[in-house]
Backbone as CSV, one residue per row, in Angstrom:
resi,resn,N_x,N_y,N_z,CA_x,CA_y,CA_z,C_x,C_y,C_z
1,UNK,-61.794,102.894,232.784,-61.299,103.791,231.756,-60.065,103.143,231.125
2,UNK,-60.395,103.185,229.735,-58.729,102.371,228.838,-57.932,103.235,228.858
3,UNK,-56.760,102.828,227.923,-55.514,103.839,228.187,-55.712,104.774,227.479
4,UNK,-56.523,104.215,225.869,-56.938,105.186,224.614,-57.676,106.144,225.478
5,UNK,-58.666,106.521,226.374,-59.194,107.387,226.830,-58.052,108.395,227.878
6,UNK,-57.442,107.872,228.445,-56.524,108.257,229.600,-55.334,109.458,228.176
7,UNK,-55.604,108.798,227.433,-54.143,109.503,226.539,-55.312,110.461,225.840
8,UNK,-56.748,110.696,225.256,-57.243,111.530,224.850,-57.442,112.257,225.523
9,UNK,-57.792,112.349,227.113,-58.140,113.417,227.783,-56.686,114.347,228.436
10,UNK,-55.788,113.302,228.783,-54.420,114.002,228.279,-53.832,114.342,227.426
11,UNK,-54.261,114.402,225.703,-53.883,115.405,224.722,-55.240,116.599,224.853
12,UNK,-56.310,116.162,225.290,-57.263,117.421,225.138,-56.730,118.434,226.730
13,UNK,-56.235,117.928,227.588,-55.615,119.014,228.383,-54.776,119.624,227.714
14,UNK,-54.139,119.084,226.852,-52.858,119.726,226.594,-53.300,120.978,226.020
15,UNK,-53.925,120.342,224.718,-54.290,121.136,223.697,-55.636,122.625,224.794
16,UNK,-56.232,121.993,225.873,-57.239,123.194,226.651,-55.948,124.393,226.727
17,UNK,-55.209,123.897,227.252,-53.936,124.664,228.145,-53.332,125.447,227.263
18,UNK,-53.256,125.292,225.951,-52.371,125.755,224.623,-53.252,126.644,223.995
19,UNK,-54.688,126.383,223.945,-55.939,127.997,223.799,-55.916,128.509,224.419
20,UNK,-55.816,128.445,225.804,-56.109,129.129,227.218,-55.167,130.298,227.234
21,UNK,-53.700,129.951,226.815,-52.151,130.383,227.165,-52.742,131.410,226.117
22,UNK,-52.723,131.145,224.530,-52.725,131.883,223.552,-53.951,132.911,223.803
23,UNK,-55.155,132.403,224.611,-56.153,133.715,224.672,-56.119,134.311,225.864
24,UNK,-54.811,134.225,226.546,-54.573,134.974,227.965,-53.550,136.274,227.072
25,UNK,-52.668,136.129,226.540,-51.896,136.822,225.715,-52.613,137.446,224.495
26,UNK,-53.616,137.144,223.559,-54.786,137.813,222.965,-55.083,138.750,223.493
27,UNK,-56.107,138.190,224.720,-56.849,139.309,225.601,-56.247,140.096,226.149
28,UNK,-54.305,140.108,226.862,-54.078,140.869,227.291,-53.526,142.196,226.633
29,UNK,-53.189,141.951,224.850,-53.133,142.961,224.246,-54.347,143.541,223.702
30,UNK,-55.206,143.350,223.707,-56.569,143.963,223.404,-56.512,144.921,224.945
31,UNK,-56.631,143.967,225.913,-56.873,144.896,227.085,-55.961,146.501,227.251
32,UNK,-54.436,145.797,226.881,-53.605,146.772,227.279,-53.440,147.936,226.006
33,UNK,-54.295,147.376,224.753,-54.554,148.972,223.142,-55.897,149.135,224.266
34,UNK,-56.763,148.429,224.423,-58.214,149.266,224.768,-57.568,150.744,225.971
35,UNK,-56.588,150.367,226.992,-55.856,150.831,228.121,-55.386,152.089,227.664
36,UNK,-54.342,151.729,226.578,-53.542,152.962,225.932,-54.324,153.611,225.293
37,UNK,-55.502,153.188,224.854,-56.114,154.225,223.554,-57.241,155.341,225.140
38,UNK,-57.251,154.659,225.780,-58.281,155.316,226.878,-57.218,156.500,227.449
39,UNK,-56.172,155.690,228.044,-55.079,156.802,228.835,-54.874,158.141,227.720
40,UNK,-54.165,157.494,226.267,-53.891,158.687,225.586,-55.116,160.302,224.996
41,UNK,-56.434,159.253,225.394,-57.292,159.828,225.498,-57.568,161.136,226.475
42,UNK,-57.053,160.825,227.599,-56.873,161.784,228.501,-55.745,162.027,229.360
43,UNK,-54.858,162.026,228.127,-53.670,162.493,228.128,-52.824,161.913,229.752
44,UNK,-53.334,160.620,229.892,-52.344,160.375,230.765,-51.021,160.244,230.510
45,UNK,-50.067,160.917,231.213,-48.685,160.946,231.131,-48.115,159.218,231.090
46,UNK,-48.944,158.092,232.152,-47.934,157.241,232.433,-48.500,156.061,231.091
47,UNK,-49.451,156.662,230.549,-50.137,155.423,229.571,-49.082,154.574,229.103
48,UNK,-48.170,155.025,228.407,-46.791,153.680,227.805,-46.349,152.968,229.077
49,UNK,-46.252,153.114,229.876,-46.163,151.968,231.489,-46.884,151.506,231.539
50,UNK,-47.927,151.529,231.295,-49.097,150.721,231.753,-49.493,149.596,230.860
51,UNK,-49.485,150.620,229.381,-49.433,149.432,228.404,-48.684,148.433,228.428
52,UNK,-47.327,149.041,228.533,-46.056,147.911,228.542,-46.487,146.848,229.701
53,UNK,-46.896,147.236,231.037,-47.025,146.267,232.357,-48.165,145.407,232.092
54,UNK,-49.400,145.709,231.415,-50.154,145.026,231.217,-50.164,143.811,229.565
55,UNK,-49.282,144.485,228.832,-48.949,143.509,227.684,-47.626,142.290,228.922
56,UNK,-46.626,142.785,229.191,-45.808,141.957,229.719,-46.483,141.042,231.091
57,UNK,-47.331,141.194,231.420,-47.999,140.544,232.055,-48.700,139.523,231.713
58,UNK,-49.495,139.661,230.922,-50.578,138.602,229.641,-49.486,137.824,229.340
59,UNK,-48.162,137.972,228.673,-47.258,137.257,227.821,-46.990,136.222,228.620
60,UNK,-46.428,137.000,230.209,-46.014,136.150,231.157,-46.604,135.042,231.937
61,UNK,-48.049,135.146,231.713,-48.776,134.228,232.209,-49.413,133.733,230.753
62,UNK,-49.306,134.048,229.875,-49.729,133.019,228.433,-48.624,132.120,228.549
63,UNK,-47.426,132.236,228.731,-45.898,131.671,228.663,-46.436,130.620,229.141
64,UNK,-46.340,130.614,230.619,-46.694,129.736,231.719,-48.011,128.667,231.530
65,UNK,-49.015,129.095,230.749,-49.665,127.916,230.261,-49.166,127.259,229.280
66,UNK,-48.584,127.546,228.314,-47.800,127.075,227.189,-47.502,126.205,227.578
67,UNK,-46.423,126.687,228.854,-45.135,126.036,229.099,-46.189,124.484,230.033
68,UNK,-47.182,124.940,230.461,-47.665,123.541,231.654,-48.154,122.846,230.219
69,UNK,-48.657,122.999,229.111,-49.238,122.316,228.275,-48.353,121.347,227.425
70,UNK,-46.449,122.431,227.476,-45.652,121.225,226.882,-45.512,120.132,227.787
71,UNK,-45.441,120.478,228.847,-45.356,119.239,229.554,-46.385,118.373,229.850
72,UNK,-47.109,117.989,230.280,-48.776,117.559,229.886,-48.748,116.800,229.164
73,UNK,-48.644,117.547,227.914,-48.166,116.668,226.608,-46.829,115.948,226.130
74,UNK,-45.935,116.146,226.614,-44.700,115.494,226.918,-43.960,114.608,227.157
75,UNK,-44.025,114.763,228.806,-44.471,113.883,229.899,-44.768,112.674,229.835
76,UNK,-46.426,112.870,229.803,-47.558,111.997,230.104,-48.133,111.345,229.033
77,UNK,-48.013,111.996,227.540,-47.980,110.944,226.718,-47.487,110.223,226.074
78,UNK,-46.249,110.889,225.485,-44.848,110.084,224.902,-43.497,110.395,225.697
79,UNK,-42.980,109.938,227.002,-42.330,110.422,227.208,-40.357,109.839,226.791
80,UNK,-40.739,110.068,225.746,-39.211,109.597,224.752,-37.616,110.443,225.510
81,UNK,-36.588,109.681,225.478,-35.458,111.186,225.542,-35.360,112.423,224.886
82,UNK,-35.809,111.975,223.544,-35.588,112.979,222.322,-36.618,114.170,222.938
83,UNK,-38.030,114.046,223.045,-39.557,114.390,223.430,-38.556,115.143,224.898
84,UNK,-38.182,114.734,226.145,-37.735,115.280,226.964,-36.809,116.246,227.243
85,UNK,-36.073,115.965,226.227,-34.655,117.334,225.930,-35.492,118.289,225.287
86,UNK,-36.133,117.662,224.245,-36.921,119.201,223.705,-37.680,119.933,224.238
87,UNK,-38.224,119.309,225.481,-38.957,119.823,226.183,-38.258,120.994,227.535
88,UNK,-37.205,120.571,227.564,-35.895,121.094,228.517,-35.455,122.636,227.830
89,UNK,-35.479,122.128,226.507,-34.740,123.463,225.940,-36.023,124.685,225.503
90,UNK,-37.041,123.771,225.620,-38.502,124.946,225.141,-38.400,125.390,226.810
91,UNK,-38.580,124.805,227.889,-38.642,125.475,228.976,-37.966,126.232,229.264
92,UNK,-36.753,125.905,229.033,-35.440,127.008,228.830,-35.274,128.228,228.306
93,UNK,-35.645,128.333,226.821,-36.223,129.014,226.111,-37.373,130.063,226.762
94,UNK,-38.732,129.334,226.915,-39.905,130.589,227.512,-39.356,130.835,229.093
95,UNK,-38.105,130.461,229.693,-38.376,130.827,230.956,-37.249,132.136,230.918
96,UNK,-36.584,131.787,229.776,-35.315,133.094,229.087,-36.471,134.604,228.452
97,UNK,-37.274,133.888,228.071,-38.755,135.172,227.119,-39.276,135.739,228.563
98,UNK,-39.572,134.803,229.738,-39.914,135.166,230.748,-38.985,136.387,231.871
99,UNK,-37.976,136.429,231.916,-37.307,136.878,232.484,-36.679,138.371,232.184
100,UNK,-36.722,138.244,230.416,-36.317,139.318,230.162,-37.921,140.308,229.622
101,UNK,-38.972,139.571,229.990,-40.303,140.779,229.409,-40.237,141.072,231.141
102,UNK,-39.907,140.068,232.534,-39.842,140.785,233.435,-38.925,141.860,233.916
103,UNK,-37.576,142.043,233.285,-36.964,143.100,233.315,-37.004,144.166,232.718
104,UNK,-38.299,143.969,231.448,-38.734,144.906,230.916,-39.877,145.956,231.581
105,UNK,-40.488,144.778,232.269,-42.012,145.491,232.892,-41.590,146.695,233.942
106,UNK,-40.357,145.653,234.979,-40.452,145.927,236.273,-39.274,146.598,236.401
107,UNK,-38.125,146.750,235.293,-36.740,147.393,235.468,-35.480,146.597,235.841
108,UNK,-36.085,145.434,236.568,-35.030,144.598,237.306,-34.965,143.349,237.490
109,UNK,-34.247,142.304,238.250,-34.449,140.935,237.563,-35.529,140.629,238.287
110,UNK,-36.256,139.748,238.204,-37.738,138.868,238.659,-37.085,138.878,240.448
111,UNK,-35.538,138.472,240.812,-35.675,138.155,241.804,-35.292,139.164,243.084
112,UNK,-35.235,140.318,242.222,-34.809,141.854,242.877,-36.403,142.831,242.752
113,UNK,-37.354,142.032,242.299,-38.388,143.094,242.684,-39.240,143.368,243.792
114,UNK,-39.057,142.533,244.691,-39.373,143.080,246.349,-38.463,143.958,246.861
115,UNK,-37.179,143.747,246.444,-36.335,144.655,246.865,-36.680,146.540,246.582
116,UNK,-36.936,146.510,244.710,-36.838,147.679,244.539,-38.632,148.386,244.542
117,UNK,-39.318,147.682,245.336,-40.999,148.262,244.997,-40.840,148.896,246.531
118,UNK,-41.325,149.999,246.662,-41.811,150.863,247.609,-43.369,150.546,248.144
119,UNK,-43.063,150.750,249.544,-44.164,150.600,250.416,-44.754,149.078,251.259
């Protein structure tokens, strides 16, 4: 295998990982209107929790492929200083989007929620 192949199948990961992320976050707001339109349907009281836990969920794991796809692509095919800082501050960035849709979902920081879940 040449390198030209080694570097196409490492931009086509990248790019798998970067649909994957975006139709994990798609599907999870479809899932979580199909959710709310069902709950409000029968008048469940907690339907806006649920929506919210199941949209912030999708985001949080769309993030996380994103985020493996900048690097992937990064990394492993150009890995420049310039290419590496930017890559520092995008991780930085979705792991800041990450933290605060988890204090949204769950009430508290990512690393206090064993603490505050019952049972």
């Amino acid at each position: 295998m040449n390198n030209t192949s080694v570097i196409w199948i490492i931009e086509f990961t990248a790019r798998l990982l970067e649909v994957v992320g975006v139709a994990v976050i798609v599907l999870s707001f479809a899932y979580a209107g199909f959710r709310g339109i069902k709950g409000y349907g029968q008048k469940n009281p907690n339907t806006y929790d649920l929506v919210k836990f199941f949209i912030g969920r999708g985001l949080q794991l769309g993030l996380e492929f994103l985020v493996a796809a900048d690097v992937v692509s990064t990394v492993t095919v150009e890995p420049t200083l310039q290419k590496i800082l930017s890559l520092g501050v995008l991780i930085i960035v979705r792991t800041l989007l990450s933290w605060s849709i988890a204090v949204e979902v769950e009430g508290c920081w990512p690393w206090q929620v064993n603490k505050n879940r019952k049972g």
